[in-house]
KOLKE-747893 format. One record per residue (C-alpha): x, y, z. Coordinates in nm, 2 decimals, decimal comma. Layout:
N
+--------+--------+--------+
!      x !      y !      z !
+--------+--------+--------+
!      X !      Y !      Z !
...
+--------+--------+--------+
This chain:
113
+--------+--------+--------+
!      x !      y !      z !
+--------+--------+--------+
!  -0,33 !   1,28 !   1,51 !
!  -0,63 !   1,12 !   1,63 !
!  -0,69 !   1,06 !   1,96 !
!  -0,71 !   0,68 !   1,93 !
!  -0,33 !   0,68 !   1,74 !
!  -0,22 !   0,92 !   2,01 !
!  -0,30 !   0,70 !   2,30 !
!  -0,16 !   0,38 !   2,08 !
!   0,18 !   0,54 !   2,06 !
!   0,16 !   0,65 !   2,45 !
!   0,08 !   0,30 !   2,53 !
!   0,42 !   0,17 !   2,26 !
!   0,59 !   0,42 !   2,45 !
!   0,49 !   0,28 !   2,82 !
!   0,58 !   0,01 !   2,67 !
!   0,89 !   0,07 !   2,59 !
!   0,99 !   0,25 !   2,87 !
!   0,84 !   0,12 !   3,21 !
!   0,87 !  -0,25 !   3,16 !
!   1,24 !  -0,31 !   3,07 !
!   1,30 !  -0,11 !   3,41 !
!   1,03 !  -0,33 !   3,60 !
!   1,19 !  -0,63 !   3,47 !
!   1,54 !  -0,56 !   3,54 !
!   1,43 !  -0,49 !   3,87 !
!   1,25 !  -0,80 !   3,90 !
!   1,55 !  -0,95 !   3,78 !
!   1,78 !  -0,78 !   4,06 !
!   1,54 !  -0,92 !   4,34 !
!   1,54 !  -1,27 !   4,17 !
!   1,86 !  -1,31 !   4,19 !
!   1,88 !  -1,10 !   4,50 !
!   1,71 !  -1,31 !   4,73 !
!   1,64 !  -1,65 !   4,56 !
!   1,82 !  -1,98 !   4,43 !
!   1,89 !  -1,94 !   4,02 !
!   1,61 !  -2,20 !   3,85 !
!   1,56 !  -2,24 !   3,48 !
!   1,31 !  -2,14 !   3,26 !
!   1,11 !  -2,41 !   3,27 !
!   1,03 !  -2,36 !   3,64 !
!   0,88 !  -2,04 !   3,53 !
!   0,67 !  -2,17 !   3,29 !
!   0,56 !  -2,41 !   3,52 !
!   0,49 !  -2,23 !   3,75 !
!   0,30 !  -1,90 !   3,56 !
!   0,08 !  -2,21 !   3,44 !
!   0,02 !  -2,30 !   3,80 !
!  -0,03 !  -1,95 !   3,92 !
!  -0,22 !  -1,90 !   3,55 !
!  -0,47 !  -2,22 !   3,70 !
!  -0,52 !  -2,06 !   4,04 !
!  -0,65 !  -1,75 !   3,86 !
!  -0,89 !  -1,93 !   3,66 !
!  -1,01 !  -2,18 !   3,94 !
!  -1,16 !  -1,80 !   4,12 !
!  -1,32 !  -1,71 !   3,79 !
!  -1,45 !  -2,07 !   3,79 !
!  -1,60 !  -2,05 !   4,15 !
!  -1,74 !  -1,73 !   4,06 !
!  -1,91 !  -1,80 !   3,76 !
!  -2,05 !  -2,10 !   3,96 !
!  -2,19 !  -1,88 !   4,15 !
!  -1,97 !  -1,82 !   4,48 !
!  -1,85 !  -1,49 !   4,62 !
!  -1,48 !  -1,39 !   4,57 !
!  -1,33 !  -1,10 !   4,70 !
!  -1,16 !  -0,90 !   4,50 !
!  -0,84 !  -0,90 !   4,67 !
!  -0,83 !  -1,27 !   4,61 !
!  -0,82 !  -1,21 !   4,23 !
!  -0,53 !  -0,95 !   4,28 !
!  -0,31 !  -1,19 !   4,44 !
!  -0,38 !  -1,46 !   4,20 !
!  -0,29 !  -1,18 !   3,90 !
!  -0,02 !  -1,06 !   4,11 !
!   0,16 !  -1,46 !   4,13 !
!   0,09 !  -1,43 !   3,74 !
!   0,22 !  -1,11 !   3,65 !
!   0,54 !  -1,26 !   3,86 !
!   0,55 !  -1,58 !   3,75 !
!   0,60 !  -1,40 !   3,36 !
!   0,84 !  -1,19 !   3,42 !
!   1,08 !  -1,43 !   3,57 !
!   1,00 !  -1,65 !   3,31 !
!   1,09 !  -1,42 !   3,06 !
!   1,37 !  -1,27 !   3,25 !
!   1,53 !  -1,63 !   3,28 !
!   1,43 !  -1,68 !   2,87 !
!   1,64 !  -1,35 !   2,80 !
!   1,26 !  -1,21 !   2,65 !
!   1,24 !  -0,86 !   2,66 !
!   0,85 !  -0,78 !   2,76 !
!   0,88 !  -0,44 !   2,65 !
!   1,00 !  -0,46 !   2,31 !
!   0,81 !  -0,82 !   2,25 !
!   0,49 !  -0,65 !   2,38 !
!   0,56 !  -0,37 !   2,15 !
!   0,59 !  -0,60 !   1,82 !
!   0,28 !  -0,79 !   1,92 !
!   0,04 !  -0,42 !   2,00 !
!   0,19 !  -0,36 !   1,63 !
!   0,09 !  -0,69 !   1,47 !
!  -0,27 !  -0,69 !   1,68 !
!  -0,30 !  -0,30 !   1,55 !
!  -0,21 !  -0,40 !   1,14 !
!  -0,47 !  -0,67 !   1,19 !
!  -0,74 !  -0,45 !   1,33 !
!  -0,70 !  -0,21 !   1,07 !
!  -0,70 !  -0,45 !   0,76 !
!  -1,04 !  -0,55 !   0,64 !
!  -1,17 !  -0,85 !   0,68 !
!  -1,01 !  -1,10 !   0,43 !
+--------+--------+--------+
């Protein structure tokens, strides 16, 4: 197998494997420690957190100075702000991200139509 394909199924397989148990965890602290809300809080608010990420990148490429850990915290909110969003839309990163790498693959591989 070539080392490309072999690293593509180890990612399917991270896939796979890590994020249904990061998102149920996710899901345990949600409901753990905060008040239920519906989906389209989430969405909301991964666009919000989605905006704050971009306004650095913005101020950066304007020129400005931003420390790193300030893009971290911004990803961070967004990485959150997903999976409660999907957690609350019953979407299943790991198996959702796996379909997409597949499509993404097929297309990368297919000459150009």
């Amino acid at each position: 197998m070539a080392p490309y394909a072999t690293s593509f199924e180890a990612l399917l397989t991270a896939c796979e494997e890590l994020l249904p148990r990061l998102q149920s965890r996710f899901d345990a602290y949600q409901r753990e420690n905060f008040p239920e809300r519906m989906p389209e809080f989430f969405c909301l608010e991964l666009c919000g957190e989605v905006g704050e990420l971009a306004n650095l990148e913005k101020k950066q490429w304007k020129g400005l100075t931003i420390e790193h850990e300030r893009y971290a915290d911004e990803a961070a909110d967004v990485l959150i702000a997903l999976i409660n969003y999907a957690n609350t839309r019953g979407i299943e990163l790991g198996s959702a991200l796996k379909t997409k790498l597949r499509i993404i693959e097929q297309q990368r591989q297919s000459p150009q139509s």
